[in-house]
N, CA, C and O of each residue as an XYZ file, in Angstrom:
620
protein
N      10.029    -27.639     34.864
C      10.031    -26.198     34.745
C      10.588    -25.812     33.377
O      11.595    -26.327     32.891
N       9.966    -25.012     32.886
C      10.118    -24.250     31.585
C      10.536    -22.672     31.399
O      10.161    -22.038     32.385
N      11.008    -22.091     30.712
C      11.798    -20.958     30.240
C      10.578    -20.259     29.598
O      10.227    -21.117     28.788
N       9.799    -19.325     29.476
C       8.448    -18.793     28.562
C       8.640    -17.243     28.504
O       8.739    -16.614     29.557
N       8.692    -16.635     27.330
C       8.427    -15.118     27.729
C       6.990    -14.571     27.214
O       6.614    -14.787     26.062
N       6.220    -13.848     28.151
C       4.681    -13.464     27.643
C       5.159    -12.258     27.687
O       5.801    -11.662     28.551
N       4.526    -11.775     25.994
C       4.333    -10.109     25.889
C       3.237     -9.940     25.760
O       2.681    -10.491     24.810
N       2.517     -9.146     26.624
C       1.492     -8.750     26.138
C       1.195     -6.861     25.893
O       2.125     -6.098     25.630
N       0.194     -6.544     26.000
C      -0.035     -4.897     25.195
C      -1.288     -4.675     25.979
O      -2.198     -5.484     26.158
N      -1.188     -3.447     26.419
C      -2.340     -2.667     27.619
C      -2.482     -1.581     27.097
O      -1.649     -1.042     26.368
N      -3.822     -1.025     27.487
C      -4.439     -0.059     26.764
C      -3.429      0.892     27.185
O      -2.794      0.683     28.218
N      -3.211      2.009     26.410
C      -2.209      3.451     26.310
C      -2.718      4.056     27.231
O      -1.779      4.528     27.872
N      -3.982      4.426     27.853
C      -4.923      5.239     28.453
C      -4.798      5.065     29.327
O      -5.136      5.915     30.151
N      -4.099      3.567     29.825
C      -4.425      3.269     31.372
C      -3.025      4.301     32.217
O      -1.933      4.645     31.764
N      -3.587      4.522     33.412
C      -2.088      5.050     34.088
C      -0.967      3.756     34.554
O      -1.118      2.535     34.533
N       0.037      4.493     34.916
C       0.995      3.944     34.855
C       1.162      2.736     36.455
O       1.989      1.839     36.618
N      -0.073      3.235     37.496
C      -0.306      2.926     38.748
C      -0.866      1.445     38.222
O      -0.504      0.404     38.770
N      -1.570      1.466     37.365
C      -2.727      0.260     37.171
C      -1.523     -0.994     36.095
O      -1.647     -2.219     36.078
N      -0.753     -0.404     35.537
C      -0.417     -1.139     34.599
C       0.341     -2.033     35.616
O       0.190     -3.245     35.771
N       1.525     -0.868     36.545
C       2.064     -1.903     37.762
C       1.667     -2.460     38.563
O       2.507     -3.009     39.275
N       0.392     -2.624     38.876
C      -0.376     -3.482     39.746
C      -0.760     -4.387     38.736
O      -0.481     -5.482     39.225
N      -1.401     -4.641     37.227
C      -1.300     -5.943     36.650
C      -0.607     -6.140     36.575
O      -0.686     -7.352     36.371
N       1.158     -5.675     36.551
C       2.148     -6.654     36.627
C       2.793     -7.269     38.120
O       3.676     -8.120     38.021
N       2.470     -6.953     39.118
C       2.474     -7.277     40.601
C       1.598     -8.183     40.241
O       2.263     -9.064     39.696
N       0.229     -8.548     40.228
C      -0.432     -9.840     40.148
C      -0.307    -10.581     39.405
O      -0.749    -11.671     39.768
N       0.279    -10.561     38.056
C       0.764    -11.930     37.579
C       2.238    -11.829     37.977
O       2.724    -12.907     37.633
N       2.946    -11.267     38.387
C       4.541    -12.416     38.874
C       3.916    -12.939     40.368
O       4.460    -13.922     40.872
N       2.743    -12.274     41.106
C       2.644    -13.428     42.091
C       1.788    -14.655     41.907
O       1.832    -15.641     42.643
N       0.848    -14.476     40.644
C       0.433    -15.212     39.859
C       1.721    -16.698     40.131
O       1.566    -17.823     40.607
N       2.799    -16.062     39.626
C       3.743    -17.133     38.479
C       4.323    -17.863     40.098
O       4.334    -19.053     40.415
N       4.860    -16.405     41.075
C       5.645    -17.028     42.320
C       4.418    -17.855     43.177
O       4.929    -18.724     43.882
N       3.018    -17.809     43.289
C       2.566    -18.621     44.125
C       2.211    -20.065     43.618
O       1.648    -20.882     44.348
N       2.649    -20.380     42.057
C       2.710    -21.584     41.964
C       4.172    -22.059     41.540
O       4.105    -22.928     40.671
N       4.816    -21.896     41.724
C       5.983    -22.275     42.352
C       7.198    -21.758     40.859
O       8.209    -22.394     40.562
N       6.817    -20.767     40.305
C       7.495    -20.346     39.049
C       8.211    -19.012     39.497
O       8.028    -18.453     40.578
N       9.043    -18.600     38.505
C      10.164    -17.291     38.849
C      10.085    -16.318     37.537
O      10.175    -16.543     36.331
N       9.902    -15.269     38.225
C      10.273    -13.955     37.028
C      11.534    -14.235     37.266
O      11.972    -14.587     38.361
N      12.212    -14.081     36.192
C      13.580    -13.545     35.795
C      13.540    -11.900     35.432
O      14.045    -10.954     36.037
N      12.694    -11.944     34.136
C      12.582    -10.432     34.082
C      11.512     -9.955     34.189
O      10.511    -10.649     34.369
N      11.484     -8.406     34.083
C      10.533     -7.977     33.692
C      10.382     -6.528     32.923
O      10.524     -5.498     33.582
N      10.177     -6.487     31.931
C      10.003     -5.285     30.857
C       9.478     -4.582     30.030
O       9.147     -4.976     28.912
N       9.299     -3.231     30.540
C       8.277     -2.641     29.845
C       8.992     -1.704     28.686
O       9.790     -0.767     28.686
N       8.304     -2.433     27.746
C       8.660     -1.087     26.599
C       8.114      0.211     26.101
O       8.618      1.014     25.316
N       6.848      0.240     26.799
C       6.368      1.902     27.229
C       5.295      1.836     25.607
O       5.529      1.008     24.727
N       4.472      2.586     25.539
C       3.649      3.172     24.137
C       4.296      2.655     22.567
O       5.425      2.882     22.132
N       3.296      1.974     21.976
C       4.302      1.742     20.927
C       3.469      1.868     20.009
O       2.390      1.857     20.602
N       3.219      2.012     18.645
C       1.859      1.948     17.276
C       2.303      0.321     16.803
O       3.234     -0.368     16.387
N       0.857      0.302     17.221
C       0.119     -1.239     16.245
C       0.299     -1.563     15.214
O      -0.388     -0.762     14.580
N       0.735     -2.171     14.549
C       0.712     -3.009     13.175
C      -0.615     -2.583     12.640
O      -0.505     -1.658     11.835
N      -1.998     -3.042     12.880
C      -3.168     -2.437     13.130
C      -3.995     -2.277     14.320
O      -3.517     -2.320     15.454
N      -5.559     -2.045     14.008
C      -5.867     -1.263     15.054
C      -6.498     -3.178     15.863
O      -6.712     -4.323     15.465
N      -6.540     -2.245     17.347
C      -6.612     -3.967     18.265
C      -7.910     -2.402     19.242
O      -7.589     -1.359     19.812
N      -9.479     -3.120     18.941
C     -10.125     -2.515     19.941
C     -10.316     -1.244     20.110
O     -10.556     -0.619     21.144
N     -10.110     -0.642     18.261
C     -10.358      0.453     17.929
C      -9.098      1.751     18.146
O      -9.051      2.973     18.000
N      -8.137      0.618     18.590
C      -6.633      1.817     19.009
C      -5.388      1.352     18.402
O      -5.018      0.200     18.177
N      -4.747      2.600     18.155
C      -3.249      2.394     17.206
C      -2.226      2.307     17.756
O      -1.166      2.047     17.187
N      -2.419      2.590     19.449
C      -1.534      2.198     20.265
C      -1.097      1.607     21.519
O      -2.009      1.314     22.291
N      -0.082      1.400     21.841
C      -0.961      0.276     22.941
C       0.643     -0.111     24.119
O       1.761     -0.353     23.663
N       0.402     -0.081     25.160
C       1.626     -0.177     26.026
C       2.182     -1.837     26.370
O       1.565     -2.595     27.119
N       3.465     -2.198     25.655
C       3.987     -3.180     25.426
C       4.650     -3.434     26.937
O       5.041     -2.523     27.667
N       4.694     -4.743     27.234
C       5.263     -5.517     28.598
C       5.719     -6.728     28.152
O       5.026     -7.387     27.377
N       6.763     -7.107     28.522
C       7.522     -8.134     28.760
C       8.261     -9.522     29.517
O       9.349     -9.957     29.895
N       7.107     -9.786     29.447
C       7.591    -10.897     30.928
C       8.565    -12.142     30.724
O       7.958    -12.893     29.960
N       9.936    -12.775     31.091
C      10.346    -13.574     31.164
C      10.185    -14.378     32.255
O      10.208    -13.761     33.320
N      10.009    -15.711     32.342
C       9.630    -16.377     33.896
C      10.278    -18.010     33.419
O      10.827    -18.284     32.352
N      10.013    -18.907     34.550
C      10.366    -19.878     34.481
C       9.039    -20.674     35.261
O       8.981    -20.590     36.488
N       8.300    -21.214     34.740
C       7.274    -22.131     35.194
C       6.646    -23.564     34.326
O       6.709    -23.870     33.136
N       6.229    -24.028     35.132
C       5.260    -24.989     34.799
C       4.344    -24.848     33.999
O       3.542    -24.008     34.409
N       3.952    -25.481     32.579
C       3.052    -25.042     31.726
C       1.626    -25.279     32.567
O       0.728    -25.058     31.754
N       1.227    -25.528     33.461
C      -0.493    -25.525     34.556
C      -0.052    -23.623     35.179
O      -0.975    -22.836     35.394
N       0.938    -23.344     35.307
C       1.162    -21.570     35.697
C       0.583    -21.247     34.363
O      -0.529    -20.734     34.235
N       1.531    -21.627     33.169
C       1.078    -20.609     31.617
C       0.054    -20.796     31.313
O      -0.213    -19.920     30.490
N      -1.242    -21.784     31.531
C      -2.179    -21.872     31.651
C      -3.405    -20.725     31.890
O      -4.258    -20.147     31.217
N      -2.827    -20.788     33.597
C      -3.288    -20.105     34.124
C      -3.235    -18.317     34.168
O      -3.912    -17.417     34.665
N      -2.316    -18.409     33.544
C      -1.837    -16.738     33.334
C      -2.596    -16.633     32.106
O      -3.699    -16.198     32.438
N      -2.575    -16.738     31.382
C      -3.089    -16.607     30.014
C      -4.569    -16.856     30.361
O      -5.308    -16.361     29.510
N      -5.065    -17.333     31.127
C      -6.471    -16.961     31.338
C      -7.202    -15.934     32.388
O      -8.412    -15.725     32.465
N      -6.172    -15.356     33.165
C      -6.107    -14.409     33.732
C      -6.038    -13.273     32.657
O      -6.981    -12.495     32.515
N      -4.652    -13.182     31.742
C      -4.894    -11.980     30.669
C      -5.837    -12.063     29.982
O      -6.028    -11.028     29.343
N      -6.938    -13.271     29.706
C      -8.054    -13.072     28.427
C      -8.935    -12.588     29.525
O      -9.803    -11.993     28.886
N      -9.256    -12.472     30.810
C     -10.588    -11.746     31.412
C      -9.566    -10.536     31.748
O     -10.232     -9.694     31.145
N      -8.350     -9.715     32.293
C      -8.508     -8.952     32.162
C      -9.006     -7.716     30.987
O      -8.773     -7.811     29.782
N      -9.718     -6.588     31.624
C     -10.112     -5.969     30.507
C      -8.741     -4.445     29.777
O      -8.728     -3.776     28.744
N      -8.053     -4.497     30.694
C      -6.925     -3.490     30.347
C      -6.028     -4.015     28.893
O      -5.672     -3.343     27.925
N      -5.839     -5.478     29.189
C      -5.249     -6.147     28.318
C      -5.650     -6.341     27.216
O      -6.638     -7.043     27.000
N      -5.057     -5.836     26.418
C      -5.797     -5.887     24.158
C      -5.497     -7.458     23.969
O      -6.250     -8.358     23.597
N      -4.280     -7.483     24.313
C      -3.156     -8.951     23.265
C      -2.178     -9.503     23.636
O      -1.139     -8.846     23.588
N      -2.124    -10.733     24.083
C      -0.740    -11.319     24.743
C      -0.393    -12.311     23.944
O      -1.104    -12.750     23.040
N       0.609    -12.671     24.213
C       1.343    -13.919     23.224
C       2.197    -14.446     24.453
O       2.770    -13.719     25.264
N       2.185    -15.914     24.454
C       3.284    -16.628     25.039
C       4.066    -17.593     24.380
O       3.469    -18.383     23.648
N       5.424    -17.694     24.510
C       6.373    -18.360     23.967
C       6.871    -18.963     24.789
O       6.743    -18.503     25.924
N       7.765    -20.418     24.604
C       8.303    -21.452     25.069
C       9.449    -21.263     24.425
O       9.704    -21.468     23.238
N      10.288    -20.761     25.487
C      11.395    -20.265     24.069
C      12.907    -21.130     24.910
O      14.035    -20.863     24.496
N      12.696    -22.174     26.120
C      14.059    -22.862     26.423
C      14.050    -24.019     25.323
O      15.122    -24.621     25.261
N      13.048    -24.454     24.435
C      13.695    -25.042     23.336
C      14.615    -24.414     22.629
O      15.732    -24.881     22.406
N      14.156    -23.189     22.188
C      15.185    -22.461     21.389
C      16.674    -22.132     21.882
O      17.653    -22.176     21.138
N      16.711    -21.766     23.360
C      18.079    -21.702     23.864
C      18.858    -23.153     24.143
O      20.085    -23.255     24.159
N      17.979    -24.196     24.346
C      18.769    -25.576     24.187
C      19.067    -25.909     22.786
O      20.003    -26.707     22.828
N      18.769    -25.716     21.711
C      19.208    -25.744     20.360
C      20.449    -24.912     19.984
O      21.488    -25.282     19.438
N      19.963    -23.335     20.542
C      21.685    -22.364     20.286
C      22.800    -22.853     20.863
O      23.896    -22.965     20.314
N      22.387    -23.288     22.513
C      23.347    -23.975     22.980
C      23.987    -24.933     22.205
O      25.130    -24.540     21.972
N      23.676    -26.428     21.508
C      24.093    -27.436     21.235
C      24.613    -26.742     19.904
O      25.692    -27.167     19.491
N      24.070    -25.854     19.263
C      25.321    -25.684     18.069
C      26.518    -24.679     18.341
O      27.571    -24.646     17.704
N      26.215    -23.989     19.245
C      27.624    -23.468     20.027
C      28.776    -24.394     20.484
O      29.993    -24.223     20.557
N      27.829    -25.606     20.813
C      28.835    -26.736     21.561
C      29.413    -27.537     20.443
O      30.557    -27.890     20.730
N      28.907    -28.067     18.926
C      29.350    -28.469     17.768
C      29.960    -27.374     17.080
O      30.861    -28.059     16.596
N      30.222    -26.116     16.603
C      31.162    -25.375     16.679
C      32.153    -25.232     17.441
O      33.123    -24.642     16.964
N      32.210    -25.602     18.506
C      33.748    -25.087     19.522
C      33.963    -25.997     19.286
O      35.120    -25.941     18.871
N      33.351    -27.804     19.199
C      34.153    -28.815     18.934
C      34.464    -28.801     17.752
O      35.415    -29.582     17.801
N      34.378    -28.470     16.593
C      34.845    -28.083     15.278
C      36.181    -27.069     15.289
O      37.281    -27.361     14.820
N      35.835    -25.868     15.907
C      36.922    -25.264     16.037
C      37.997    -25.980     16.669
O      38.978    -25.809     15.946
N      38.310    -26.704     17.666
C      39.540    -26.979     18.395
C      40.190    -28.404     17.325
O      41.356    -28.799     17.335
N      39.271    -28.859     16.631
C      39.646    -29.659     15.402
C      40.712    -29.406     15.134
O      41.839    -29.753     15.488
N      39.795    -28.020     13.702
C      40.698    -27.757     13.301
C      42.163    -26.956     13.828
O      42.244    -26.492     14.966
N      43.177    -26.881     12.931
C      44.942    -26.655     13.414
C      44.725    -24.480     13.270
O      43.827    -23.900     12.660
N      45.453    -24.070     13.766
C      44.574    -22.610     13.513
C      45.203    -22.044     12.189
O      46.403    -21.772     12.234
N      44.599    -21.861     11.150
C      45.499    -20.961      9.660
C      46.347    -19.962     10.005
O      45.937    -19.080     10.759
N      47.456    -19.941      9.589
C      47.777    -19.011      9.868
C      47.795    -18.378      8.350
O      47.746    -19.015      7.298
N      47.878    -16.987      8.516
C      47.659    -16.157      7.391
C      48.976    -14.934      7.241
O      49.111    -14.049      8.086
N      49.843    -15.062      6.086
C      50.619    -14.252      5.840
C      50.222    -12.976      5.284
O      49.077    -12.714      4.916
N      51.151    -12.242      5.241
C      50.428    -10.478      5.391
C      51.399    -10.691      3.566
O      52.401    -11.253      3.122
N      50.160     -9.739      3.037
C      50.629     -9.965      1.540
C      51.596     -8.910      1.106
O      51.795     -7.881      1.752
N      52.010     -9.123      0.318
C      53.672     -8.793      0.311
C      53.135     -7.306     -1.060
O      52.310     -7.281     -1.973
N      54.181     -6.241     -0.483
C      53.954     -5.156     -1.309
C      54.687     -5.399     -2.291
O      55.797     -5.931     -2.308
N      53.627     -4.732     -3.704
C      54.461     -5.005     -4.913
C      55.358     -3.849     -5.057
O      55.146     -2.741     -4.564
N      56.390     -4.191     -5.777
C      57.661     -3.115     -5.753
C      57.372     -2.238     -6.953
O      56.534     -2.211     -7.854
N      58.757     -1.308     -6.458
C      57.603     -0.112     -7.352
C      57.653     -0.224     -8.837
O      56.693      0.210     -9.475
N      59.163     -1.020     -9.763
C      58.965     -1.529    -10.775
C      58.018     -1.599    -11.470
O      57.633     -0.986    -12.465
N      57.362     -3.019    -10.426
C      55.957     -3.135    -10.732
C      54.724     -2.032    -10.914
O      53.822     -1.948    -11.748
N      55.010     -1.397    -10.007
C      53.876     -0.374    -10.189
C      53.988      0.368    -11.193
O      52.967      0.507    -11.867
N      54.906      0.895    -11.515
C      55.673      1.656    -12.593
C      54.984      0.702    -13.963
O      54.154      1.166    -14.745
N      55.390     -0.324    -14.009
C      55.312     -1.050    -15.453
C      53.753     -0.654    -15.833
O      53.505     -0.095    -16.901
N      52.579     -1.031    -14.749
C      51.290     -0.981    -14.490
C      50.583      0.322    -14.878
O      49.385      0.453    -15.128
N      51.705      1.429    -14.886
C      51.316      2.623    -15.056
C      51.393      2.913    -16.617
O      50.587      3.391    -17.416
N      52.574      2.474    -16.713
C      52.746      2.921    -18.203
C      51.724      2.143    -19.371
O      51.825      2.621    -20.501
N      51.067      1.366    -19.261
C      50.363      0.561    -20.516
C      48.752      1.622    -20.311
O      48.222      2.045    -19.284
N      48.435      1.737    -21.475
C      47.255      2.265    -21.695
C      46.256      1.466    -21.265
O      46.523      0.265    -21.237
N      44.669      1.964    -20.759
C      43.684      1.071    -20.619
C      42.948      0.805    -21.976
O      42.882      1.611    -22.905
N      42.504     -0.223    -21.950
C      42.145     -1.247    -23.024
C      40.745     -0.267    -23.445
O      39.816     -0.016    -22.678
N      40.868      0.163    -24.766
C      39.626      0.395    -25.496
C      38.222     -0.437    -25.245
O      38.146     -1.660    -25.357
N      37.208      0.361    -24.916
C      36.035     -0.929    -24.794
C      35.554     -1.817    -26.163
O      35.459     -1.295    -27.274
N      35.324     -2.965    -25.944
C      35.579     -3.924    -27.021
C      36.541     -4.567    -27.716
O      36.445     -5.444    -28.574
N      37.584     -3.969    -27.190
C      39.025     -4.859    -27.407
C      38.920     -5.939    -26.423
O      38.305     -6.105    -25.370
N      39.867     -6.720    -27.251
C      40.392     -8.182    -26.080
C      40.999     -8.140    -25.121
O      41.965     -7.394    -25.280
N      40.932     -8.763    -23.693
C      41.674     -8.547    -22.978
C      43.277     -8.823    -23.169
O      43.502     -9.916    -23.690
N      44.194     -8.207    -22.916
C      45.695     -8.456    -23.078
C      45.667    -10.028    -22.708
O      44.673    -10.331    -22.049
N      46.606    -11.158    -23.014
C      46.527    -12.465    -23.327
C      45.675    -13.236    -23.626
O      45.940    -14.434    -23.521
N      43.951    -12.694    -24.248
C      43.481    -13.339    -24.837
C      43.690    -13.699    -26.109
O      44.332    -13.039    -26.926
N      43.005    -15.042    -26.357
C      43.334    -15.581    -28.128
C      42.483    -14.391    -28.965
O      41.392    -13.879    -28.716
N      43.279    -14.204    -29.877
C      42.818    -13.372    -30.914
C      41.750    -14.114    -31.924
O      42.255    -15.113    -32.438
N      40.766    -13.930    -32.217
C      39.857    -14.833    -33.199
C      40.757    -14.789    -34.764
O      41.324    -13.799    -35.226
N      40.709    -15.668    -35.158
C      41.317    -16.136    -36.690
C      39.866    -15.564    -37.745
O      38.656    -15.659    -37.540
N      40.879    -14.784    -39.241
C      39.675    -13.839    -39.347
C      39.936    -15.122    -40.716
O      40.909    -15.867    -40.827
N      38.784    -15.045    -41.577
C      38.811    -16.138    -42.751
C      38.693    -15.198    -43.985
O      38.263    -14.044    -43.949
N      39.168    -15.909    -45.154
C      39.373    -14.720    -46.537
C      38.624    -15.340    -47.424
O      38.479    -14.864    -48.550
C-alpha cells in the first residue's frame, strides 16, 4: 500500500450535485479495492494557467488515499473516460514523506550531539562610551578610515 494524492479539475459549469457524486464513485472506486481516502478536498473554481477545452476555469479536487498502484491504475482510467473531468494528475508522494521523515530523524540525532550554546546577552556600552562616539565628527567622503595606513606621498 501506497500514500498518492490525485488532483484533478472539473468543468466550472457542472453543479455542485454531479461533482459530489464523481467524488462518491471514485473513493468507492479506491474502498472496493481495498484502498482508503484519508482526505478529501475541494478547492472550489479556480483560473487556469491556460485554457484546457476551451475554458479558463475549472473546479479543483483533491484526493489523498492510500492504495495499491492496480487501484491508481484504475482510477486514472476512470478520470480519462469521464467527460466532466478536463485534467488530473497523480502523485506518489509516501516517498517524499519517508525522505522528510529520515532527515528529521538525522537532525534530532545531530541536535542531541551537540552540547546546547549557550549565549550571553551583550553587555551595554557605558555611557562614556557613547559620549566619546558622539563627539568625533563623521569622516568626509574619501577620507581614510580612522586607523587606516596613510599612503606615503613621494617628492
Amino acid at each position: 500500500m501506497r500514500i498518492y494524492e490525485e488532483l484533478f479539475i472539473v468543468r466550472p459549469d457542472l453543479p455542485e450535485e454531479e461533482t459530489d457524486q464523481l467524488i462518491e464513485r471514485l473513493t468507492t472506486l479506491i474502498a472496493g479495492q481495498g484502498g482508503n481516502v484519508d482526505k478529501v478536498d475541494k478547492w472550489g473554481v479556480r483560473k487556469l494557467a491556460y485554457r484546457v477545452q476551451k475554458r479558463t476555469e475549472g473546479f479543483y479536487v483533491l484526493l489523498q488515499f492510500t492504495a495499491k498502484p492496480e487501484t491508481v491504475k484504475e482510477l486514472e482510467r476512470q478520470l480519462r473516460v469521464q467527460d466532466q473531468v478536463m485534467k488530473f494528475i497523480t502523485v506518489r508522494i509516501d516517498e517524499k514523506l519517508k525522505k522528510i521523515a529520515k532527515r528529521k530523524k538525522s537532525r534530532d540525532k545531530r541536535a542531541a550531539r551537540k552540547p546546547a550554546a549557550t549565549v550571553a546577552a551583550p553587555s551595554a556600552p557605558s555611557m562614556e562610551h557613547a559620549m566619546a562616539g558622539a563627539a568625533e565628527p563623521a569622516p568626509r567622503p574619501g577620507a581614510p578610515m580612522p586607523g587606516a595606513p596613510t599612503p606615503v606621498e613621494k617628492e
